[in-house]
Steps between C-alpha positions, in 0.01 A plus 500: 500500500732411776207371738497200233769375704377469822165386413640272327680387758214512767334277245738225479504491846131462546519244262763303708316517784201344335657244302824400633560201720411511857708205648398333855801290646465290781812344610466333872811312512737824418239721698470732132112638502504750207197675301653683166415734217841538347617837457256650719420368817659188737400400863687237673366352835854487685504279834614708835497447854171672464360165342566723176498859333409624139737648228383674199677650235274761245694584207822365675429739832555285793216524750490218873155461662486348868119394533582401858587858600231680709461845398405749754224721351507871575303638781152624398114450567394106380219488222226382598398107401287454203283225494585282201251443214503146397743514177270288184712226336540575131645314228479137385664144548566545101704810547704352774569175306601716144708702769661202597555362171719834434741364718799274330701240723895492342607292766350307805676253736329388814676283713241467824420314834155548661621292808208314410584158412182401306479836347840473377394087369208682292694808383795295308187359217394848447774683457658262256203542323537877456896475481609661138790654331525860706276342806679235759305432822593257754443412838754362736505319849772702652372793635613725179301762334665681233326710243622695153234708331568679143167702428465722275199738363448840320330765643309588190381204483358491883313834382356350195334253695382742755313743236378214288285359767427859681345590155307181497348616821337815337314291238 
């Protein structure tokens, strides 16, 4: 009787994790790069003098990553090299277009320069054509490039896409 509890509880997490939000944020001008799933996990791309470092937080546990940081590896005998079989490309261009699709934009503001004069001339037609409510693109002749990304997607949903189309590959 009391294991209800915690399966319970293991459940509603589970569930969380496949159907809460996972929020991208792109923010160039404040230098904020986050990827979230509320409650549960955070990792912030943080600039250093090391052009930058990684901090994640699981379940509010503070953890710092340094990708630039060479790691000595322990003494020992080296493996030998396997040759590499060549790896067969699965999947579809359907899948990767309903996996895009799962993706939701809150908020997009582009402000760019290409340093390409002409580019720049034929950019300005097409972005106002795709401007809307939550989506403002623009180019500029200054030198400029600012960019603020609100993304967001679920996790279940990813998955659903994933199994519908791997089980369409068995019939």
């Amino acid at each position: 009787m009391i294991w209800y509890i915690p399966i319970s509880l293991l459940i509603l997490l589970l569930l969380w994790i496949l159907l809460g939000p996972v929020i991208i944020f792109l923010d160039t001008d404040n230098h904020r790069y986050l990827v979230v799933l509320p409650g549960v996990f955070k990792a912030a791309v943080v600039p250093s003098k090391d052009l930058f470092h990684i901090r994640v937080w699981i379940f509010f546990i503070p953890y710092s990553f340094n990708p630039f940081r060479v790691r000595r590896k322990k003494g020992g005998k080296e493996k030998p090299v396997k040759k590499k079989k060549p790896k067969k490309i699965s999947g579809s261009i359907k899948m990767g277009i309903d996996a895009v699709r799962c993706f939701r934009i809150r908020k997009l503001f582009l402000d760019m320069d290409t340093d390409d004069f002409m580019l720049n001339a034929w950019l300005i037609p097409a972005f106002s054509f795709v401007n809307s409510g939550n989506i403002q693109m623009r180019t500029n002749f200054t030198g400029n490039f600012s960019l603020l990304l609100d993304m967001r997607t679920r996790i279940g949903t990813l998955l659903w896409v994933f199994i519908k189309y791997r089980i369409k590959s068995f019939f």
